[in-house]
C-alpha positions in Angstrom: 34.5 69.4 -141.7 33.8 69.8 -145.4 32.2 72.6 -145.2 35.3 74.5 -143.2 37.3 72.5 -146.2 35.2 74.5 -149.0 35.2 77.4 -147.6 38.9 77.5 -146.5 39.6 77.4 -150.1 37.5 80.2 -150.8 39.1 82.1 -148.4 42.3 81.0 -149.5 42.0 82.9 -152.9 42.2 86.4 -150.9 46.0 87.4 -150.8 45.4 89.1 -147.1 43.7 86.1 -145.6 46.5 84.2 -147.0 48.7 85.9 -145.1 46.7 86.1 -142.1 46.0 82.4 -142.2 50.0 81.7 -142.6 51.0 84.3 -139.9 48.4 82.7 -137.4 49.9 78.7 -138.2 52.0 78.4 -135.4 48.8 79.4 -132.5 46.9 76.9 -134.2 49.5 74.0 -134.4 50.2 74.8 -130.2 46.1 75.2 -129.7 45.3 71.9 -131.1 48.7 70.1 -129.7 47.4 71.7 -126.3 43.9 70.2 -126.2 44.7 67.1 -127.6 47.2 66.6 -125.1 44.5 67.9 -122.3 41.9 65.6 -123.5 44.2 62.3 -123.5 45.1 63.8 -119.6 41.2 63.4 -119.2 41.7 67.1 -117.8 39.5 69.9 -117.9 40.7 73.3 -118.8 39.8 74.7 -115.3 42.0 71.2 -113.9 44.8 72.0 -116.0 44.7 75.7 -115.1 45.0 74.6 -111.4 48.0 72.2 -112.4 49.5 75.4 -114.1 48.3 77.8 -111.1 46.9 79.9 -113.8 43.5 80.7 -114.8 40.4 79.1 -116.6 40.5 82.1 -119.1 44.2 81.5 -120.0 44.0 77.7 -121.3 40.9 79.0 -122.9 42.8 82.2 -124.9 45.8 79.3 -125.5 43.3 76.5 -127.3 41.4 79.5 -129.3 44.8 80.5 -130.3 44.4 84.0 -129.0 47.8 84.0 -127.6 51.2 82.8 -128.3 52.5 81.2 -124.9 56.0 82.1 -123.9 59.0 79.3 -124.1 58.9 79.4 -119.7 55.1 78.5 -120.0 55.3 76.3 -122.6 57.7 74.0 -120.6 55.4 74.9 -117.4 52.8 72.9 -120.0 54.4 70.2 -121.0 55.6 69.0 -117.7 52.2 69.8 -116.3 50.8 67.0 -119.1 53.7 64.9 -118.4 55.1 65.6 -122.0 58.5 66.6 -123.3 58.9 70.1 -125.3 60.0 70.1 -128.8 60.5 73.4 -130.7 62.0 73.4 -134.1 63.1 75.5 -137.0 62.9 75.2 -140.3 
């Protein structure tokens, strides 16, 4: 983790990464809610794709934050985990 730490700030002092990095915020905030949520569940990606009659691949593309799920399958999500949704702007 430090290591990630120092070189996140290194990275941070390029004005196109920055932007990147800030563009890309919100498929990292879902990608780690996601898996966190899968983990408590005890589910594997393959169990939860089942739950979601989706694919392996998809729940894989969603936690590496290679994909920005749409609202319908982020509800299809939570209820699959037994969660509630929550979007909000600021």
């Amino acid at each position: 983790m430090k290591n990630w730490q120092i070189l996140k700030k290194q990275l941070l002092k390029n004005s196109e990464f920055q932007e990147e990095y800030k563009n890309s915020e919100i498929e990292y905030q879902i990608a780690r809610a996601v898996i966190k949520a899968r983990l408590e569940q005890g589910y594997t990606q393959k169990t939860l794709a089942m739950k979601l009659q989706t694919r392996q691949s998809v729940i894989s593309r969603l936690e590496s934050a290679k994909t920005l799920p749409s609202l319908s399958f982020l509800k299809r999500l939570a209820e699959s985990l037994n969660l509630s949704l929550s979007v909000q702007l600021k």
